[in-house]
C-alpha positions in Angstrom: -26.9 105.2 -12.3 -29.3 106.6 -10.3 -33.0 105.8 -10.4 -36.9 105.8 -9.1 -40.1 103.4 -9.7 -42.0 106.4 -10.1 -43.6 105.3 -13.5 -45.6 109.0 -14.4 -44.3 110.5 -10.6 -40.8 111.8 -12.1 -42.3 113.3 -14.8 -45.2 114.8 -13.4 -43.4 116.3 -10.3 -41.2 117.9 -13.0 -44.0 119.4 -15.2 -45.5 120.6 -12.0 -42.2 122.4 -11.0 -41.2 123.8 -14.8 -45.1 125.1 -15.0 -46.2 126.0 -11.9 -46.8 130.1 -12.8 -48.5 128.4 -15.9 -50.7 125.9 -14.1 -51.7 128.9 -11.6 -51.6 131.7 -13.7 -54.8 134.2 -13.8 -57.3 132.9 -16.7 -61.0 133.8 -16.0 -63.4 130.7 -14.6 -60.5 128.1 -14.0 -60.0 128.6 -10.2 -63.0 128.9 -8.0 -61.2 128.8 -4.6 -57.7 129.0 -2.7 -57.7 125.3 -2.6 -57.5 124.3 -5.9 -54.7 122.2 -6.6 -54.8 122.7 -10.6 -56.8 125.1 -12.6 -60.3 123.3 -13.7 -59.3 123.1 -17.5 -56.2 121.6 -16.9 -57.9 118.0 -17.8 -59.5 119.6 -20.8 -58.6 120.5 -24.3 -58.7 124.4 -23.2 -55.8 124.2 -21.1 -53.0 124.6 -24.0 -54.4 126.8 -26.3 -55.6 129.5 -23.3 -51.8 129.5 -22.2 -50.1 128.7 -25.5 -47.8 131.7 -25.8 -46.8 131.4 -21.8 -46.2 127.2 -22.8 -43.8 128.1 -25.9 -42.0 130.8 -23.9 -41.7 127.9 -21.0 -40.7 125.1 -23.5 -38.1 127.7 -25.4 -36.9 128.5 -21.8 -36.2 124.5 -21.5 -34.8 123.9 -24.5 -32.0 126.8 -23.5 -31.7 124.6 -20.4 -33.6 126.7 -18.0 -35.3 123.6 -15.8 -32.5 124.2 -12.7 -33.8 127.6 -12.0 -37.1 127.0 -12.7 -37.2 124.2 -10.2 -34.9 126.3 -7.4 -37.7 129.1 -7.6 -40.4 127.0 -6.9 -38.8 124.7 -4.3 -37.3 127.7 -2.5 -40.8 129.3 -2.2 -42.9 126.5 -1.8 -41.2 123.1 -0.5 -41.6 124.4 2.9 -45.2 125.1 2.7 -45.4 121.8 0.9 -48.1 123.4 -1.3 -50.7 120.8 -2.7 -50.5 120.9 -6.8 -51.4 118.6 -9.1 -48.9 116.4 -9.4 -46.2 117.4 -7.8 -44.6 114.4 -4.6 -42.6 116.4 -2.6 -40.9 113.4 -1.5 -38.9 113.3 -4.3 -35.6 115.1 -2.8 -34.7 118.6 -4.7 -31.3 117.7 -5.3 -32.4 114.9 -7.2 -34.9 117.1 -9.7 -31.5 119.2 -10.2 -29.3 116.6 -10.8 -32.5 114.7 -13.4 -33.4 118.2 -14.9 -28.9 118.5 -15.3 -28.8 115.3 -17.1 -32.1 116.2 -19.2 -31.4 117.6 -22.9 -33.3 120.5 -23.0 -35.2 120.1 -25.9 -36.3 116.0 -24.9 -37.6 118.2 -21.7 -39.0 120.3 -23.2 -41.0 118.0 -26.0 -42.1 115.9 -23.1 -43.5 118.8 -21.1 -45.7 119.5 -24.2 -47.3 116.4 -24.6 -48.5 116.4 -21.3 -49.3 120.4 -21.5 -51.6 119.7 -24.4 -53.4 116.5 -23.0 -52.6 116.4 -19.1 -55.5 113.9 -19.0 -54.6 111.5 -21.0 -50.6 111.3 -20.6 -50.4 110.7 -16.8 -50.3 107.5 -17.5 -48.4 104.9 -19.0 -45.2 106.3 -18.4 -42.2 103.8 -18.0 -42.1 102.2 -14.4 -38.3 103.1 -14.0 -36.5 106.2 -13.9 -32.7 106.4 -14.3 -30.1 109.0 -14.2 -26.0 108.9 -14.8 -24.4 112.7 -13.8 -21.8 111.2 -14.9 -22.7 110.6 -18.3 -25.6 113.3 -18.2 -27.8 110.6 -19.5 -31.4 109.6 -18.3 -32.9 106.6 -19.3 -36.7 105.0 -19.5 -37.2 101.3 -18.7 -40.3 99.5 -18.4 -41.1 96.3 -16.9 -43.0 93.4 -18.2 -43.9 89.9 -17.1 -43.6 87.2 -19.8 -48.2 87.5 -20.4 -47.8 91.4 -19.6 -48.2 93.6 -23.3 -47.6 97.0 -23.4 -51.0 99.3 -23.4 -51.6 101.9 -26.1 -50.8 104.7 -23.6 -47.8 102.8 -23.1 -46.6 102.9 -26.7 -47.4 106.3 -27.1 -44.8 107.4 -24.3 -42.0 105.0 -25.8 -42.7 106.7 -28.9 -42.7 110.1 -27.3 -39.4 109.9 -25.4 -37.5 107.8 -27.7 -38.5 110.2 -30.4 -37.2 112.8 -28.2 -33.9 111.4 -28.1 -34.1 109.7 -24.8 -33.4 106.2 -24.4 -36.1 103.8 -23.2 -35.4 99.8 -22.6 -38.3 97.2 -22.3 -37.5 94.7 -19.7 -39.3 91.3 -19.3 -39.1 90.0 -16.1 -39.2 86.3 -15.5 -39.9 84.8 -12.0 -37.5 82.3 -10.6 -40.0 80.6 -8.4 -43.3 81.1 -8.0 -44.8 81.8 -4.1 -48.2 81.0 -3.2 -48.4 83.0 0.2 -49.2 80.2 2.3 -45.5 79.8 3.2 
């Protein structure tokens, strides 16, 4: 296996990649100048239902397993420019979005890229800390860490829910320290 600690920075690099026509495309009032990383309603309730019929035909176009291309396009046009979008951490090395977006079932993509199409806002955070990948297997896999007094937030719990209800699997993981260090050593 394969993995990040990217906690929402997996997920929203990919949303930026598999939307990036959508985040930019022409609707009156939402850019205002060249150097707009997002549109303006994209942290509003507007942003879905101004682009709903250009979401479904993106999220029907993930579900057929259309991510790969989707993500070539936009790293072949843009990687080099290193364009600033909302988003979207170019560190994160294109052969690894392929190999992710591969092991991806289209559909779990594509239910995940809806929930944060409809409330970008509100689900960038409280993603999972961990990201892992098997291209082996073609599996991915959710984990997040807690300390024995750590609790999971509500945000939290809505993402388990969200990707386990997709079909993806997502471990909780409490971490317990060996030996505590007091920084004086």
């Amino acid at each position: 296996m394969t993995g990040y600690h990217a906690e929402g920075g997996i997920l929203q690099t990919l949303f930026a990649y598999l939307f990036y026509d959508i985040l930019f495309a022409y609707i009156p009032n939402v850019f205002q100048t060249e150097f707009q990383t997002c549109p303006l309603d994209l942290y509003t309730e507007a942003f879905f239902p101004s682009r709903a019929s250009e979401i479904h035909h993106r999220l029907a176009e993930l579900s057929n397993g259309g991510a790969g291309r989707l993500i070539r396009e936009v790293n072949d046009r843009e990687r080099d420019r290193r364009t600033c979008v909302v988003g979207l951490n170019w560190d994160f090395a294109v052969d690894d979005l392929l190999e992710i977006a591969d092991c991806f079932d289209g559909s779990a993509l594509a239910s995940i890229c809806i929930v944060m199409a409809q409330d970008y806002r509100q689900r960038g955070g409280g993603v999972p800390d961990l990201f892992l990948w098997n291209p082996e297997t073609s599996q991915v896999m959710f984990s997040e860490v807690k300390s024995e007094n750590d609790r999971l937030s509500d945000t939290q719990r809505l993402w388990i829910h969200v990707l386990m209800g997709s079909g993806v699997r997502v471990e909780l993981c409490n971490a317990v320290a060996r030996e505590v260090r007091t920084g004086e050593e």
